[in-house]
C-alpha positions as CSV (number, residue, x, y, z in Angstrom):
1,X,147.6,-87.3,-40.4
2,X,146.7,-86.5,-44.0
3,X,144.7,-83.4,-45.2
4,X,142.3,-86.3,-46.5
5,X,141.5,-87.2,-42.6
6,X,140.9,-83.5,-41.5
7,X,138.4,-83.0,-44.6
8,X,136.6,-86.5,-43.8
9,X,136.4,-84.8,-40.2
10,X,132.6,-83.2,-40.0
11,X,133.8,-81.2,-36.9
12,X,136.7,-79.2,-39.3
13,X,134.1,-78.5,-42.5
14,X,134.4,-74.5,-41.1
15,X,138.0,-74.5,-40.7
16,X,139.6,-72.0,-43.1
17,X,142.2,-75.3,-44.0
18,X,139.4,-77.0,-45.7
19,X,137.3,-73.8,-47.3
20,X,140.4,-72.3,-49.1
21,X,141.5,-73.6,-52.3
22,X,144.9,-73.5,-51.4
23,X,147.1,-74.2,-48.4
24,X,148.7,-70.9,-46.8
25,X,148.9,-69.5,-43.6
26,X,145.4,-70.0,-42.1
27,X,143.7,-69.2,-38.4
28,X,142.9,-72.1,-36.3
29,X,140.2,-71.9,-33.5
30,X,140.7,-73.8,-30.6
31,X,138.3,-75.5,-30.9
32,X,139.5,-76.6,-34.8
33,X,143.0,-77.7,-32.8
34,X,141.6,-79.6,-30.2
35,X,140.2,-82.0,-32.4
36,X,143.5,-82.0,-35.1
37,X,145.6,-82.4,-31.5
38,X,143.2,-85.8,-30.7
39,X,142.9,-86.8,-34.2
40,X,146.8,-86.7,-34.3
41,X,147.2,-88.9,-30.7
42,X,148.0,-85.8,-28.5
């Protein structure tokens, strides 16, 4: 899965991943992993 799928994904647009201009170590809600987790097949 590419960070071009998780931004196209209107359920991440809050997730710290997308709003920071840069990738570090971010927090991820559950919520937020859920739907990377199903995006990625899991």
């Amino acid at each position: 899965m590419s960070l071009a799928a998780i931004k196209a994904e209107p359920k991440l647009a809050k997730m710290e991943l997308i709003r920071q201009s840069r990738l570090s170590v971010a927090p991820v809600r559950d919520d937020e992993w859920a739907v990377v987790l199903k995006m990625a097949g899991k």
